[in-house]
C-alpha positions as CSV (number, residue, x, y, z in Angstrom):
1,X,7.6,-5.0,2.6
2,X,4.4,-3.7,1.3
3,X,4.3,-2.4,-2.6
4,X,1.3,0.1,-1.4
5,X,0.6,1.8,1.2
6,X,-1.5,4.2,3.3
7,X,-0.3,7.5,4.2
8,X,-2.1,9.0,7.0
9,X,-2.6,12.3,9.4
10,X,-1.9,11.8,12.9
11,X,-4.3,14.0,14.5
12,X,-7.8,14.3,13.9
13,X,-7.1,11.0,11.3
14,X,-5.6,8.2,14.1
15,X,-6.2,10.5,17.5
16,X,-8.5,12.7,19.0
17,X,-7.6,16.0,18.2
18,X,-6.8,18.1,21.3
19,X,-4.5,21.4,19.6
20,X,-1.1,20.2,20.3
21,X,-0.3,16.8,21.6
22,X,2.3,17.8,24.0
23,X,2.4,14.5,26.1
24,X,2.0,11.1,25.8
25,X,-0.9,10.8,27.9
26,X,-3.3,13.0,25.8
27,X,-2.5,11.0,23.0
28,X,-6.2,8.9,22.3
29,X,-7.2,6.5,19.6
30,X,-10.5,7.6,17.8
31,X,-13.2,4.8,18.0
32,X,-12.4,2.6,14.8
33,X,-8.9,4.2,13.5
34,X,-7.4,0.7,15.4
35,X,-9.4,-1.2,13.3
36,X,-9.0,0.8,10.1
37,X,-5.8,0.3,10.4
38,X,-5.5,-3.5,11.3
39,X,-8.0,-3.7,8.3
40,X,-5.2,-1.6,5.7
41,X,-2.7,-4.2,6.8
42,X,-5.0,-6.5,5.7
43,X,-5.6,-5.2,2.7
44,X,-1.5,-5.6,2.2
45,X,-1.0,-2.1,2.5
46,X,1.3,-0.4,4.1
47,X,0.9,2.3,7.1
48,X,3.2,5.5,8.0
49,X,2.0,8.1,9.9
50,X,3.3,11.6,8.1
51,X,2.9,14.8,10.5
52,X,3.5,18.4,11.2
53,X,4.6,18.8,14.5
54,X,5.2,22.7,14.6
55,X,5.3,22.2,19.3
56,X,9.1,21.3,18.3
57,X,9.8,24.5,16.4
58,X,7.6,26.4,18.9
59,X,9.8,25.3,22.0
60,X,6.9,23.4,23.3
61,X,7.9,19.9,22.7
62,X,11.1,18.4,22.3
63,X,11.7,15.8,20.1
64,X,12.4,13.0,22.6
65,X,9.0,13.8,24.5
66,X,7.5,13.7,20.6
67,X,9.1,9.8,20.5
68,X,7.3,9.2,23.9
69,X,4.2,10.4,22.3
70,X,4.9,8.5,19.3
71,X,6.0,4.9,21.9
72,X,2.2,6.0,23.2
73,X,0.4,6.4,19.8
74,X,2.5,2.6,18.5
75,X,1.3,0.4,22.0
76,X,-2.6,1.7,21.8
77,X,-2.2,0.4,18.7
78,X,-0.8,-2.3,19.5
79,X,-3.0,-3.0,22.0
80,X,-5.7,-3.0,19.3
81,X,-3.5,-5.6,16.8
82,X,-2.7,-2.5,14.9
83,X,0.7,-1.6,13.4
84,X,2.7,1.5,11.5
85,X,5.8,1.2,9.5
86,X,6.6,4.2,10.0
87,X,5.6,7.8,11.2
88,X,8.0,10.6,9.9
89,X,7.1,14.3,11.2
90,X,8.4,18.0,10.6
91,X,9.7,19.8,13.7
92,X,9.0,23.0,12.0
93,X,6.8,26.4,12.1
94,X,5.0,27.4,9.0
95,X,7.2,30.3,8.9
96,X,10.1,28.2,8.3
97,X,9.5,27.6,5.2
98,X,10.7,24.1,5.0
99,X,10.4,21.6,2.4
100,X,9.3,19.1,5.4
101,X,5.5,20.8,6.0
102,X,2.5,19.3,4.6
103,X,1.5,20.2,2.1
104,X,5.2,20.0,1.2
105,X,6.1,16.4,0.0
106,X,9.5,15.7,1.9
107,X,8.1,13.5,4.6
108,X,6.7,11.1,2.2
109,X,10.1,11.4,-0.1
110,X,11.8,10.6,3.1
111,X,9.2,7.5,3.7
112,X,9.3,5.9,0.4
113,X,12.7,6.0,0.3
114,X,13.2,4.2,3.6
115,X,10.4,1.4,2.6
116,X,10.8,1.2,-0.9
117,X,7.3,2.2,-2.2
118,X,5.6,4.6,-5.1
119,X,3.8,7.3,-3.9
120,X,2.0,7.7,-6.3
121,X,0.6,4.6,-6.0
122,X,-0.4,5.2,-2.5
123,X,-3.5,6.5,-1.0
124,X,-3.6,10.1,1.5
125,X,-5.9,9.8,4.3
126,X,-6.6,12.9,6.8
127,X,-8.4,16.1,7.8
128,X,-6.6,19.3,6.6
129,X,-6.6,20.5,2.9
130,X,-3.1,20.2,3.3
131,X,-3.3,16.6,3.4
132,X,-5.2,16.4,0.3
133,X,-2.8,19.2,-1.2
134,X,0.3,16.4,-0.2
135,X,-1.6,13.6,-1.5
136,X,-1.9,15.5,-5.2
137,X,1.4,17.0,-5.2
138,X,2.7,13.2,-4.9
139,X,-0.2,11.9,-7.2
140,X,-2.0,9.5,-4.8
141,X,-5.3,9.2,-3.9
142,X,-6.7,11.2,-1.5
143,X,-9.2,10.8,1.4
144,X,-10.5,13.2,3.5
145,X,-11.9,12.3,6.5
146,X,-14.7,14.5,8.8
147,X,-13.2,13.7,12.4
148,X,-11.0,16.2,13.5
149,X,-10.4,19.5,11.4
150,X,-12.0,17.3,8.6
151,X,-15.7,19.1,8.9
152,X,-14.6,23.0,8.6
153,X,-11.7,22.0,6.2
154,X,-13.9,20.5,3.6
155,X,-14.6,23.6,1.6
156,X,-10.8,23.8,1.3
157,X,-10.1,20.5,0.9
158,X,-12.9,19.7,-1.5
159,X,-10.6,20.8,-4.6
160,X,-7.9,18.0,-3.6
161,X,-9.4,15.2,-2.1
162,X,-10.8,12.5,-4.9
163,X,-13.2,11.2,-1.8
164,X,-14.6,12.0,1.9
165,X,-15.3,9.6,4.2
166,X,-17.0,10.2,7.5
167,X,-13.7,9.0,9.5
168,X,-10.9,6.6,9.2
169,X,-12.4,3.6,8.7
170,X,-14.6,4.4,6.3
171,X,-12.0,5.7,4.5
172,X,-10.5,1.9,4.7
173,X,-13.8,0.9,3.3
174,X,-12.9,3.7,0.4
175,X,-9.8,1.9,-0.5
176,X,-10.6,-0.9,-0.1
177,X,-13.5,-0.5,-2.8
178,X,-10.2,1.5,-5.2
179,X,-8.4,-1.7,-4.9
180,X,-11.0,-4.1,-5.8
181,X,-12.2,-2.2,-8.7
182,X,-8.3,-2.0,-10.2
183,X,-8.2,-5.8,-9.6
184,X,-11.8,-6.2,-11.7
185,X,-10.5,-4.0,-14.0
């Protein structure tokens, strides 16, 4: 098991963004996030996916077509030589006021507890402010990347994310640069 890792956004970070993935076969890889990812696990981090999936809460998705999504997402990867530890995700609407939503810090409680890692020692990677709000409220790094929402959301985001990269893997390239330094150091 991993003793860092990579917390990333599902869409707009990994996926095209297309509103609300609602079947597995809109669910696309963004040129590079494969290889950003194969290149994380090379690094000797490790990957979960954390996402807000408000469909479920909405009625329009149930949580066994979101794991046929999810089967989709893992075998593009896959097919790429790219792997996730994990992907947790909240069902809910932001009117539910759960403690699940990003930027609410559940999901990643819920990760590190299943894998045995410090948040805190990990690095936030995606496109909404609320990523970037997740990432501080668990003291990681934080990344935000201009593919999907990334582009409008920087104003916003700009506050809470300690760099910007121009997609996911130059975000790799970003961390990978953090870890080298704290080895030099």
């Amino acid at each position: 098991m991993s003793e860092r890792f990579a917390i990333l956004d599902r869409d707009g970070t990994i996926n095209e963004e297309v509103g609300y993935v609602l079947h597995p076969a809109e669910m696309k890889l963004l040129p590079g996030s494969a290889e950003a990812i194969r290149r994380l696990r090379e690094l000797g981090l490790g990957v979960v996916v954390v996402t807000n999936q408000s469909p479920i809460g909405r009625g329009l998705l149930t949580e066994q077509r979101l794991g046929d999504i999810h089967d989709r997402l893992r075998d593009l990867l896959a097919d790429e030589g790219a792997s996730l530890d994990d992907i947790e995700f909240c069902p809910h609407t932001p009117e539910d006021g759960c403690a699940c939503r990003k930027p609410a810090t559940e999901m990643v409680e819920r990760a590190a507890r299943a894998l045995d890692f410090d948040p805190a020692r990990s690095f936030v990677v995606g496109d909404h402010a609320g990523d970037m709000r997740l990432g501080n409220a668990v003291g990681a790094k934080t990344i935000l990347v201009l593919t999907g929402h990334g582009s409008e959301e920087c104003d916003d985001a700009a506050p809470f994310a300690d760099h910007v990269a121009d997609d996911l893997l130059g975000a790799t390239r970003i961390v990978e640069s953090l870890l080298a330094a704290e080895e030099a150091s």
